[in-house]
Rosetta silent file (secondary structure, phi, psi, omega in degrees, C-alpha in Angstrom):
SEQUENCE: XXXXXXXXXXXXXXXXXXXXXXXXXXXXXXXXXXXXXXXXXXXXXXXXXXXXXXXXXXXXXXXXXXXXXXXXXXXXXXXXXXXXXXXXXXXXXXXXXXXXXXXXXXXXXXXXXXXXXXXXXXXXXXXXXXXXXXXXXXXXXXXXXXXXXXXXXXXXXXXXXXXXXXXXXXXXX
SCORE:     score description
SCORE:     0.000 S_00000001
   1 L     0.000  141.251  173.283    0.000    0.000    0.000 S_00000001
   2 E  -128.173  130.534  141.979    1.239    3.476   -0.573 S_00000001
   3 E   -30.054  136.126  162.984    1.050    6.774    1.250 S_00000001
   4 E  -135.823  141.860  167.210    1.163   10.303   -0.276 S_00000001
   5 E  -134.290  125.079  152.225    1.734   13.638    1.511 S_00000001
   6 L   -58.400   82.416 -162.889    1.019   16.743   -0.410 S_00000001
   7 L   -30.877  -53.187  163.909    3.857   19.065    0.525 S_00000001
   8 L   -60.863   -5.500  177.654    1.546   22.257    0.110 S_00000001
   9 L  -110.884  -48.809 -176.410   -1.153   21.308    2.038 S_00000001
  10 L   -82.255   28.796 -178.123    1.144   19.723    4.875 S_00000001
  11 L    49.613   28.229 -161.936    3.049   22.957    5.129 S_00000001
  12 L   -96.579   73.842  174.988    5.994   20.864    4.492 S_00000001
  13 E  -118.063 -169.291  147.723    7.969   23.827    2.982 S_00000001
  14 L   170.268  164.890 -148.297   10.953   26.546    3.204 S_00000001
  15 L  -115.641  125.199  155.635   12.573   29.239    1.623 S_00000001
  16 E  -135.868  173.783  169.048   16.004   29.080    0.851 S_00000001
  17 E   -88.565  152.447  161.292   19.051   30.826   -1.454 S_00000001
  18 E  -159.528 -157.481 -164.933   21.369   29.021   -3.940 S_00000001
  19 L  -166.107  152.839  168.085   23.320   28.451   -6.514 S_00000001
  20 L  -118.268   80.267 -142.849   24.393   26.135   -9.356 S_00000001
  21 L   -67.433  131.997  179.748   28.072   27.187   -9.587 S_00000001
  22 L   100.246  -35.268 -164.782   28.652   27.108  -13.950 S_00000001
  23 L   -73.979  142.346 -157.397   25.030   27.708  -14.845 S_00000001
  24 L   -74.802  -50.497  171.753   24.382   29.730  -17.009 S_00000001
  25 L  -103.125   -0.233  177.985   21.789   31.815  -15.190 S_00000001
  26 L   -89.615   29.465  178.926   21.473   29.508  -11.980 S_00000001
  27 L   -90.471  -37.021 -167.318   25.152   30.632  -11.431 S_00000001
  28 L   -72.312  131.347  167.860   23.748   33.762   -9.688 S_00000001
  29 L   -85.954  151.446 -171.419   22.819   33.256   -6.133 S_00000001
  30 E  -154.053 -176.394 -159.845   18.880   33.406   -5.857 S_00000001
  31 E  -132.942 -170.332 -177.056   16.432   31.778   -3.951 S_00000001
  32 E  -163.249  149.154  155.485   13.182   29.504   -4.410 S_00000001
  33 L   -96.302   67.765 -174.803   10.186   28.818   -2.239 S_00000001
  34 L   -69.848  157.171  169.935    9.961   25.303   -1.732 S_00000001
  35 E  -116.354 -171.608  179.097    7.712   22.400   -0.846 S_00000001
  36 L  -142.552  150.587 -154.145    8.335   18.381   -0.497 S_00000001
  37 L  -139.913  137.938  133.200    6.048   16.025   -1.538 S_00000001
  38 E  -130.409  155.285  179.373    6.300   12.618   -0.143 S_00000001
  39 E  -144.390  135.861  172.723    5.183    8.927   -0.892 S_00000001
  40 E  -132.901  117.273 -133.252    5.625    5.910    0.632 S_00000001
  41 E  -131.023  114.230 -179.246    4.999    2.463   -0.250 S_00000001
  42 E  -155.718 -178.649  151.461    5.503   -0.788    2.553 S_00000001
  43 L   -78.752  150.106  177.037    2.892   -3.029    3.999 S_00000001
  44 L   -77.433  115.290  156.662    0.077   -2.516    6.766 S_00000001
  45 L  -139.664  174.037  159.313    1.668   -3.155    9.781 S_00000001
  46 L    86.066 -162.581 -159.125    1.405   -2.749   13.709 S_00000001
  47 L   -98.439    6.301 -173.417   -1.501   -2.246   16.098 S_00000001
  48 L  -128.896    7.158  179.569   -3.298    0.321   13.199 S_00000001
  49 L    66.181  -10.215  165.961   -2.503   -1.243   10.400 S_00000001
  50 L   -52.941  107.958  167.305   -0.660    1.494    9.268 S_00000001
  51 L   -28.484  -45.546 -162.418    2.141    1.718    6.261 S_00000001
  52 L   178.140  107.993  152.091    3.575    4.835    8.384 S_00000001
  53 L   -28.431   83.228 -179.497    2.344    7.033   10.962 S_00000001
  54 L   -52.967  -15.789  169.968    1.935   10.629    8.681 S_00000001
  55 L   -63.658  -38.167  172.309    2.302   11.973   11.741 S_00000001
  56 L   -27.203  -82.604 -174.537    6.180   10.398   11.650 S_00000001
  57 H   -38.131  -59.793 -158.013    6.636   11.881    8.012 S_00000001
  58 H   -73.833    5.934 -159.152    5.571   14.865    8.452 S_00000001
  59 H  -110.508  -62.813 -177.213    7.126   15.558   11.993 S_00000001
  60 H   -52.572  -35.773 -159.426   10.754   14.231   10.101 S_00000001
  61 H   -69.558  -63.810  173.889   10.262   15.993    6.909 S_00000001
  62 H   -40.438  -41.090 -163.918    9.276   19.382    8.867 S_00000001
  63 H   -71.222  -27.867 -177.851   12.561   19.045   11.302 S_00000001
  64 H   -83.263  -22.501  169.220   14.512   18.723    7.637 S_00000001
  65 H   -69.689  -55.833 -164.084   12.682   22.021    5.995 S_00000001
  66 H   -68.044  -17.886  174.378   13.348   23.947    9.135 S_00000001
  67 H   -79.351  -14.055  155.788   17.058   23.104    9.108 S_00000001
  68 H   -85.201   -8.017 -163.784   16.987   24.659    5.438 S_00000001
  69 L   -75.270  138.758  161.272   14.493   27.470    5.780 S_00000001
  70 L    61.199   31.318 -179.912   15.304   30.584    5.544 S_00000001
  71 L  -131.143  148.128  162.208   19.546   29.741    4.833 S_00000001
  72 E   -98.454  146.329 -151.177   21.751   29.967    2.322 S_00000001
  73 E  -110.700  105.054 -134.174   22.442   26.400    0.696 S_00000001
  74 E  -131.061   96.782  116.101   26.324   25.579    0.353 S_00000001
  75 E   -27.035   58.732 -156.907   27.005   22.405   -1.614 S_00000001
  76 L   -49.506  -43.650 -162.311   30.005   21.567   -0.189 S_00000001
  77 L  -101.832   30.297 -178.931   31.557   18.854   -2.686 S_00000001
  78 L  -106.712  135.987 -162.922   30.980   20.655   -5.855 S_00000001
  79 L   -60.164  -18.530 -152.053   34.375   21.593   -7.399 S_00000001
  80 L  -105.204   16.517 -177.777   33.584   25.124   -8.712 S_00000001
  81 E  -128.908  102.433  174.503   33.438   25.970   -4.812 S_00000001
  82 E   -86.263   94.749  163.898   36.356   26.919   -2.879 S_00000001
  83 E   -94.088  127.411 -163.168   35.706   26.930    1.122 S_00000001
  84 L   -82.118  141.575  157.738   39.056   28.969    2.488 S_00000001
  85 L    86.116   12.696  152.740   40.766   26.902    5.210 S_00000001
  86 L  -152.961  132.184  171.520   38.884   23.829    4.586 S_00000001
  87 L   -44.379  109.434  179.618   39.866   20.509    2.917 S_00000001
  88 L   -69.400  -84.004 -125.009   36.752   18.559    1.107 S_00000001
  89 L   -58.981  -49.961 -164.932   38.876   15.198    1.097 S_00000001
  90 L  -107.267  -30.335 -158.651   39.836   15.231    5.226 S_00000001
  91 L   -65.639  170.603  145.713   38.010   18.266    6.740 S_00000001
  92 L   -92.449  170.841  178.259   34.147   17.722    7.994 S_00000001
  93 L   -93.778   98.814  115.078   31.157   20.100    7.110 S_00000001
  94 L  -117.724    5.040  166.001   29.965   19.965   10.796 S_00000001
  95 L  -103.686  -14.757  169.078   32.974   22.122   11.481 S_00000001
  96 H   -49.173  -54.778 -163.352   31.901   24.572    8.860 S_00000001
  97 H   -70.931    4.181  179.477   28.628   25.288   11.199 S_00000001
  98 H   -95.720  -25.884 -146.240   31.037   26.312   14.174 S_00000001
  99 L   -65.610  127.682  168.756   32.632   29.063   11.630 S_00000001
 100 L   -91.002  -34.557  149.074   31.775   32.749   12.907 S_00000001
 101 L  -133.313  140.494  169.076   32.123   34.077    8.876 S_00000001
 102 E  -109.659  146.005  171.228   32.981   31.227    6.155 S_00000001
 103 E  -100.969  156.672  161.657   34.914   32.681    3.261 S_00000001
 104 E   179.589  162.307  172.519   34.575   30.533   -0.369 S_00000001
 105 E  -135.104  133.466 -173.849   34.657   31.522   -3.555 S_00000001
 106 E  -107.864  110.397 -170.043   32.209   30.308   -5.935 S_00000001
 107 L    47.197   40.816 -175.347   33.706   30.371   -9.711 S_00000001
 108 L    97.317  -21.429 -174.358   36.098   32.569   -8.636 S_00000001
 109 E  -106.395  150.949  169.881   33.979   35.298   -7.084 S_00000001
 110 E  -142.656  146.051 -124.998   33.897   35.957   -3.663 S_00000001
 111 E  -102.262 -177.977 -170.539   31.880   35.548   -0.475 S_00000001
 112 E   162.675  100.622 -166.134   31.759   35.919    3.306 S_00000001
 113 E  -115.142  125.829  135.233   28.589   34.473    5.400 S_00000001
 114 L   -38.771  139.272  161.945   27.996   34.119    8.855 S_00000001
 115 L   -52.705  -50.961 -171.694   28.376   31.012    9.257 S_00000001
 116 L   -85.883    1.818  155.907   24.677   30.191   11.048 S_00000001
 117 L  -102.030   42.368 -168.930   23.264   31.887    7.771 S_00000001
 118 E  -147.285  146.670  150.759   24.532   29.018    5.522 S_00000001
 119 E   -86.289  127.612  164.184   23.371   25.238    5.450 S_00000001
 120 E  -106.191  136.113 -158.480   26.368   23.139    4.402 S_00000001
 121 E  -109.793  140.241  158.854   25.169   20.015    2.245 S_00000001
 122 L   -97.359   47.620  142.260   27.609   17.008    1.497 S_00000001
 123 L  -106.977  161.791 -178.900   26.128   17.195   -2.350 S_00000001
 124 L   -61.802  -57.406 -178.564   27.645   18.385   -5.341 S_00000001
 125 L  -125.534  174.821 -176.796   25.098   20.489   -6.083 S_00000001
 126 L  -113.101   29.966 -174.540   21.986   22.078   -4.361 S_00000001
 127 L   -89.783  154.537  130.466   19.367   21.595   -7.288 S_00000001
 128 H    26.281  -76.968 -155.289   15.596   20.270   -7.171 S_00000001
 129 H   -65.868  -31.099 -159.686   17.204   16.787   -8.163 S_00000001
 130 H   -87.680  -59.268  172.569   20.156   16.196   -5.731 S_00000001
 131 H   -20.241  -49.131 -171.730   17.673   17.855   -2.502 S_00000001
 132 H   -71.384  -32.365  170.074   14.865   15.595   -3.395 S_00000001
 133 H   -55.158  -45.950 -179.884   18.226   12.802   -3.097 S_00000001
 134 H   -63.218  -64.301 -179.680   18.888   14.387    0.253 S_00000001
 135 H   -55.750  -18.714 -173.771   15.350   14.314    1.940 S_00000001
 136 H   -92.141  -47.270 -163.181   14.526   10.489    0.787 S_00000001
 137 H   -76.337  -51.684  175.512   17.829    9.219    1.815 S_00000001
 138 H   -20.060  -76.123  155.217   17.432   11.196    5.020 S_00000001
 139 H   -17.012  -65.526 -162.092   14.102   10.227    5.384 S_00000001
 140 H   -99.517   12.013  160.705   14.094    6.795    4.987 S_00000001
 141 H   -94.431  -43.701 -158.425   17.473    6.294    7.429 S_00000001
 142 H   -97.307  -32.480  132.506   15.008    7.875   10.347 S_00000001
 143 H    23.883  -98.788  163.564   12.291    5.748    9.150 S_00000001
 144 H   -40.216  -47.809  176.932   14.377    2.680    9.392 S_00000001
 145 H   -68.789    2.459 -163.996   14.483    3.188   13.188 S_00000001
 146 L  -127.667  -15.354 -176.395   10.802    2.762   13.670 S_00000001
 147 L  -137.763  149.927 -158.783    9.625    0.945   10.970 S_00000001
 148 L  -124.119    3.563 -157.727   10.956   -2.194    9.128 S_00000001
 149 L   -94.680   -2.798 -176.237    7.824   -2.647    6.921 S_00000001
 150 E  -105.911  125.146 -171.103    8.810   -0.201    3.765 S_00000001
 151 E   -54.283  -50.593 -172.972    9.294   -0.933    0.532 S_00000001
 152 E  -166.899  129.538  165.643   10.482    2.779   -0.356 S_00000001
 153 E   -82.412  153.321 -167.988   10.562    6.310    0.133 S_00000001
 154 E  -170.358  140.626 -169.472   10.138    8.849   -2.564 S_00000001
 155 E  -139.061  123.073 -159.829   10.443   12.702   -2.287 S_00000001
 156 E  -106.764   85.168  166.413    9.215   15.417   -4.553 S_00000001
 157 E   -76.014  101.045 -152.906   11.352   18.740   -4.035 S_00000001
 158 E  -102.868  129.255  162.567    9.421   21.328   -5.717 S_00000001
 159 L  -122.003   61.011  146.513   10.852   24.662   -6.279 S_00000001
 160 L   176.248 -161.815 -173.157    7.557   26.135   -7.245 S_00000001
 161 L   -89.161  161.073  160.059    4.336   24.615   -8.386 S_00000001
 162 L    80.533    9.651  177.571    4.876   22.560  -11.702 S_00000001
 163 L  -140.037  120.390  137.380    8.847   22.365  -11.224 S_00000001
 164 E   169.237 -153.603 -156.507   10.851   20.234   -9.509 S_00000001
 165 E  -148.676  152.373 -170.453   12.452   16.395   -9.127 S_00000001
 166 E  -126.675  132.724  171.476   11.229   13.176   -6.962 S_00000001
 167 E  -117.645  140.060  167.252   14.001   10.855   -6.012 S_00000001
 168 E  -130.850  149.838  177.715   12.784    7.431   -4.522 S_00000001
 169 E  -108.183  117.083 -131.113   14.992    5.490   -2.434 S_00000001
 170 E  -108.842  148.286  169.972   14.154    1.648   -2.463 S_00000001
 171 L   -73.054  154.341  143.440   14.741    0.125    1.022 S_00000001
 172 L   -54.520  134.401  177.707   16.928   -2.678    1.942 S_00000001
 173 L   -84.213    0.000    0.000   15.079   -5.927    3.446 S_00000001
């Protein structure tokens, strides 16, 4: 059986800035008002018969919008991005988020953020396609602790209505 949650209806949104470092006009940073869409497809299990508590999703999904809302969106492992004073290969990003201003230069030009105004992502890029990558695999690792019964997660990152990319992430048995 499968679930759907309707991003826009479940509030499951948030507004953030970014960039596609090369693109021709997504090079610029700019922002988007996004929702998430999710669907999920396991067997009726448990004392309700439920696929997944929607309260679950939507409780998980929401704690992952609010850690992007309202931030600028940092793709840390995309080569056209230069963070000064830190290594991609050895450093971590969770030492980025300690940073009182991060310096980086993005295709050469360059920046200087508070730190606690920046999300740093371990993706290449910050688009529609690799986000919608981030929230399912997210997703469906916190999932995993509560429920053993799902077939798959699948995530719609919209960055308006009628645009954006669904990744689904097939479970392990």
């Amino acid at each position: 059986m499968k679930i759907m949650i309707n991003g826009i209806q479940s509030n499951l949104r948030f507004s953030s800035a970014h960039v596609i470092p090369g693109h021709e006009s997504c090079g610029y940073i700019h922002g988007h008002s996004y929702f998430v869409d999710v669907e999920i497809e396991g067997e009726r299990a448990g004392d309700f018969e439920f696929v997944v508590d929607f309260k679950d999703v939507k409780s998980y999904t929401k704690a992952i919008c609010n850690e992007l809302d309202h931030r600028l969106l940092i793709p840390v492992y995309n080569d056209l991005i230069d963070i000064k004073d830190f290594n991609k290969k050895s450093d971590s990003i969770f030492d980025l988020k300690e940073e009182k201003t991060v310096h980086f230069k993005i295709a050469g030009k360059g920046y200087s953020i508070p730190g606690e105004d920046c999300v740093f992502l371990p993706l290449p890029y910050s688009s529609a396609e690799e986000l919608s990558k981030f929230f399912a695999e997210t997703l469906a690792k916190k999932l995993a602790e509560k429920y053993d019964n799902l077939e798959y997660v699948a995530v719609g990152v919209n960055e308006g209505i009628g645009q954006g990319a669904i990744y689904k992430k097939v479970l392990d048995d």
